[in-house]
N, C-alpha and C positions, 0 to 999 in steps of 0.2 A: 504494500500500500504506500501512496505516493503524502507527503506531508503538504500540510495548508498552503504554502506559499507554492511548491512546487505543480499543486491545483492550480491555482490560477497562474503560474507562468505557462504552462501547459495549455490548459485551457484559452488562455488568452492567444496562443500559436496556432491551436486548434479552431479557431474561430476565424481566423483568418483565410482556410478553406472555403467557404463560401457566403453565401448574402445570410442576411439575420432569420431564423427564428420569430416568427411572430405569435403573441400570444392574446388573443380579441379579449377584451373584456369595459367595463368602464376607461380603466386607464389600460389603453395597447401599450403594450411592451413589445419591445423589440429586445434579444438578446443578442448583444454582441458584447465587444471586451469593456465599453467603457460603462456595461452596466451590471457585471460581475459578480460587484460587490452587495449589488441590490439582492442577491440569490442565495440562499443557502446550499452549499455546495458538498457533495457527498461523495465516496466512492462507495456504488454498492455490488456483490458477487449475486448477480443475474444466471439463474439457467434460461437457455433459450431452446425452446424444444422446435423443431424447424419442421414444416408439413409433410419431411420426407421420414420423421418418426427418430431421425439424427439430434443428438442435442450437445448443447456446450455451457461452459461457464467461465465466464470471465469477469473482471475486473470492468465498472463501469461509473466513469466519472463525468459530474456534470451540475447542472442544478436540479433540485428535486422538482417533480411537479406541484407540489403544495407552495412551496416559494415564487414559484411564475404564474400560479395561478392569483395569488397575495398579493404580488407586486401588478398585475393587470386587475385585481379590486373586482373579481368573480364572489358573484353573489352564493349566499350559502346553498342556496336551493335547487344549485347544477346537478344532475343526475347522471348526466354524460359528457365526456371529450370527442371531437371529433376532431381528429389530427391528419392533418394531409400533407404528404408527400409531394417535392420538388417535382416529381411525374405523376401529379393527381390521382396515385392512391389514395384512399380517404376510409378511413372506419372509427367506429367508433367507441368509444371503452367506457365502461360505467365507472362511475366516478372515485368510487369505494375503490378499486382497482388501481386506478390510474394516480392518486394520490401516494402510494407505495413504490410510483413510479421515478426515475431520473432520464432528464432529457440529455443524452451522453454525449462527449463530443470527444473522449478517453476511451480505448476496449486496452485494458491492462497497461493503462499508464503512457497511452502512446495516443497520437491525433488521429483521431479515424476515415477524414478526409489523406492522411498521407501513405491509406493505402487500397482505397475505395473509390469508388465513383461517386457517395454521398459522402457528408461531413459532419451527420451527428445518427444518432439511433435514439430512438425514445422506449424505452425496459421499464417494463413492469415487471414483478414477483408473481408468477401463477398464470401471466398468458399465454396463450399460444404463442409460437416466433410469428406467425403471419400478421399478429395485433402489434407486434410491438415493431414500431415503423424508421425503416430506413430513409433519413435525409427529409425530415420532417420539416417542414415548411409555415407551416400553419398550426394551432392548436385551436379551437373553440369551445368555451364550452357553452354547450345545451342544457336546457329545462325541458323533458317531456313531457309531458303527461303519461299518468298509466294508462294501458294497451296502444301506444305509441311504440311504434318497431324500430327502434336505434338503426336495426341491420339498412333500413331502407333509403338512409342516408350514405350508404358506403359505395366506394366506388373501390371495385376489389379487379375488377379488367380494365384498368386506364390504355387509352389509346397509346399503338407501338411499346417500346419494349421500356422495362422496371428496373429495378435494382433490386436485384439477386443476389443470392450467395452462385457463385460458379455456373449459374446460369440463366437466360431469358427467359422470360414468360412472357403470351401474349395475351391478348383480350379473347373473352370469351367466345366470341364469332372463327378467330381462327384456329382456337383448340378443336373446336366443333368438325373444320373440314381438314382436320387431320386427323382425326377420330374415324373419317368414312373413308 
């Protein structure tokens, strides 16, 4: 585990891979280096269990979700995040969840942008790897109502190709006519 100051020099390097983190709420925040300090910053050991039934654990540093959600002044009565992807993946995590979560921008102490094609990952405790999002762009949160379908807001086939672990996926149209 990497020490406090060595967080934010790291992370301030890290950040520098690509455009800010936004986070809606009353007050938008924007995460980049010179708001750092606004964040409570953690490093937490994440399993990521990945759709192919493969899983890993690593080291993951960043700001928590409860500190960016604080600092954009999210009302208590969010029920869900809908977090989107630099390539308009979009899903969305219920709240309880996602507050155990860190927006990473560290996988074992190192900038995740200096060996990826995204530059941060957003890890929660307990989701699937497909919920927990590579090169997160956006964060919202939502107010439901009960029998409102969170799923219905997701965009889980974004047009052309994703950020993968070691491989492509398409949109659900041309899985289909590689399937026949």
């Amino acid at each position: 585990m990497i020490g406090i100051m060595d967080d934010y020099g790291s992370l301030a390097d890290a950040l520098a891979f690509g455009p800010p983190v936004t986070v809606d709420g009353p007050d938008r925040v924007a995460v980049t280096e010179a708001r750092l300090a606004d964040f409570e910053i953690t490093t937490e050991a994440v399993e990521i269990i990945c759709a192919t039934g493969s899983s890993y654990t690593a080291d993951w540093t960043g700001p928590t979700v409860g500190s960016l959600l604080d600092a954009a002044g999210v009302e208590p009565d969010t029920t869900h995040l809908l977090v989107v992807s630099a390539d308009e993946y979009a899903v969305t995590i219920p709240i309880r969840e996602a507050l155990g979560g860190v927006l990473a921008f560290l996988k074992d102490g190192v900038p995740i942008g200096a060996h990826q094609e995204y530059t941060n990952r957003l890890v929660t405790p307990g989701t699937e790897g497909a919920r927990d999002i590579k090169g997160a762009a956006r964060i919202e949160p939502l107010t439901l109502e009960p029998g409102e379908d969170p799923e219905a807001l997701e965009n889980l086939f974004p047009e052309g190709e994703r950020f993968t672990a070691n491989r492509v996926e398409h949109d659900a149209e041309e899985s289909a006519e590689r399937s026949q």
